[in-house]
MARLO-279439 format. One record per residue (C-alpha): residue in one letter; z, y, x. Coordinates in nm, 3 decimals. Example, Ala and Ser with C-alpha at 12.3 -4.5 7.8 and 13.67 -1.06 7.14 Angstrom:
REM MARLO-279439
NODE res      zz      yy      xx
NODE   A   0.780  -0.450   1.230
NODE   S   0.714  -0.106   1.367
END
This chain:
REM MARLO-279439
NODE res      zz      yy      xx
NODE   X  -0.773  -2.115   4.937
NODE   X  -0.738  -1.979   5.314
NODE   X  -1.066  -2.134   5.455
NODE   X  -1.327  -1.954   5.552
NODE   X  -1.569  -2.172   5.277
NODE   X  -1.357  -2.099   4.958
NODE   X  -1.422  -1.732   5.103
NODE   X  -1.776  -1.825   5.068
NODE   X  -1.796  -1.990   4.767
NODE   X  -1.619  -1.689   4.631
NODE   X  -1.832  -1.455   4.743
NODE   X  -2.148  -1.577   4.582
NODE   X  -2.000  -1.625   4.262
NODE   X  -1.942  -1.247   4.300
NODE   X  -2.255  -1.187   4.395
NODE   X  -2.358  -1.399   4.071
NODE   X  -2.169  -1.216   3.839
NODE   X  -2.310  -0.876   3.916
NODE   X  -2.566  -1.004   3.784
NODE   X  -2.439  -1.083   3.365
NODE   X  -2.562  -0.858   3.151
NODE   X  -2.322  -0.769   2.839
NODE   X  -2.319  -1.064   2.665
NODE   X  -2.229  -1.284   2.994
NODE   X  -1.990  -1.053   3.112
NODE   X  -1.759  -1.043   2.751
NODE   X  -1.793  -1.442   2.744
NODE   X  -1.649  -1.424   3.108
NODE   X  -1.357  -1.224   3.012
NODE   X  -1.269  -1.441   2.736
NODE   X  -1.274  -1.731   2.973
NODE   X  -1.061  -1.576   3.198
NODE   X  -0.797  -1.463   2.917
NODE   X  -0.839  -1.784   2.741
NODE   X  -0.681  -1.923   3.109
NODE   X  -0.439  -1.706   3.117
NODE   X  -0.575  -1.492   3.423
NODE   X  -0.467  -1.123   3.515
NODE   X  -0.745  -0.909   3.327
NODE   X  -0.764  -0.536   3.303
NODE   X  -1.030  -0.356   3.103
NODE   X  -1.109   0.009   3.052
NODE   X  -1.416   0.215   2.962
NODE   X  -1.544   0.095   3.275
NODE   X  -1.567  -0.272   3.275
NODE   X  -1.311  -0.533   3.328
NODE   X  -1.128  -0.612   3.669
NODE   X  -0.988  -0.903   3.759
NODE   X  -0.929  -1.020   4.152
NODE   X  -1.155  -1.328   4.241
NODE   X  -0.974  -1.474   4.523
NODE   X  -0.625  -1.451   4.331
NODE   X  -0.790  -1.680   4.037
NODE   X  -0.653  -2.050   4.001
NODE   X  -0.872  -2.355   4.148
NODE   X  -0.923  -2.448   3.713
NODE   X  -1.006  -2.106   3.658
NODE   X  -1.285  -2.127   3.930
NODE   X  -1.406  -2.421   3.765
NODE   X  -1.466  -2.305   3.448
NODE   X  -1.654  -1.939   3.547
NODE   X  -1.867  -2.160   3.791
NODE   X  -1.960  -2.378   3.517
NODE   X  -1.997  -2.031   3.267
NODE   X  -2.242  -1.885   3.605
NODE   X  -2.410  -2.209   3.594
NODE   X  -2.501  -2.189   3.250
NODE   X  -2.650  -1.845   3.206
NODE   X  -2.840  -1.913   3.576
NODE   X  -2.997  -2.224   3.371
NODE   X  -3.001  -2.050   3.052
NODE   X  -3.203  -1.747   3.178
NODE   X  -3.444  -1.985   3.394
NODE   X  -3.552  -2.183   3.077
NODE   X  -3.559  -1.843   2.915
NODE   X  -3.790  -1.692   3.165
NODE   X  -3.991  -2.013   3.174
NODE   X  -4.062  -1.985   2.813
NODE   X  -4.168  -1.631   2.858
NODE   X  -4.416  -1.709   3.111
NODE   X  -4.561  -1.988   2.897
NODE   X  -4.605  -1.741   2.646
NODE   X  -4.797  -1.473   2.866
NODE   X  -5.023  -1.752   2.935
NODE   X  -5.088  -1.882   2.601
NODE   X  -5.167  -1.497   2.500
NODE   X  -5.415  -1.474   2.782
NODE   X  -5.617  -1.803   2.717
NODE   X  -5.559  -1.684   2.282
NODE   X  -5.639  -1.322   2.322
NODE   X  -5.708  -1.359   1.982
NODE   X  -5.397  -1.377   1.859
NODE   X  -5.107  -1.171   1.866
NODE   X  -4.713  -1.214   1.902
END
């Protein structure tokens, strides 16, 4: 965990979990308690320390980040399919 690319990887999966709304963020915390990882919640969010988080840990909140990123593309790709269906139907409405 002392290289300079676990740093790395680290960091964007930070930078990737800013990004959960609600719903992303409380499934994260139950993966992370469900592994037995150092939590702490108040009323304003939940901490935890990324870099102190076992290698299996890792694993399974990449996997979790990986989901949602996929999850929201097909999402937002079905969205945009619909915007275009409502412009070529103006006819009909949602």
């Amino acid at each position: 965990m002392s290289n300079g690319s676990d740093f790395e990887s680290r960091k964007r999966l930070f930078d990737e979990i800013k990004l959960f709304n609600r719903t992303e963020q409380e499934e994260l915390f139950r993966i992370l308690r469900k592994q037995g990882e150092e939590v702490s919640e108040n009323r304003n969010g939940i901490f935890f320390d990324l870099m102190s988080l076992q290698a299996d840990t890792i694993v399974k909140v990449q996997e979790w980040v990986d989901f949602c990123k996929k999850n929201n593309t097909d999402f937002q790709s079905r969205e945009d399919e619909l915007v275009e269906l409502a412009k070529k139907n103006p006819g009909i409405t949602e």
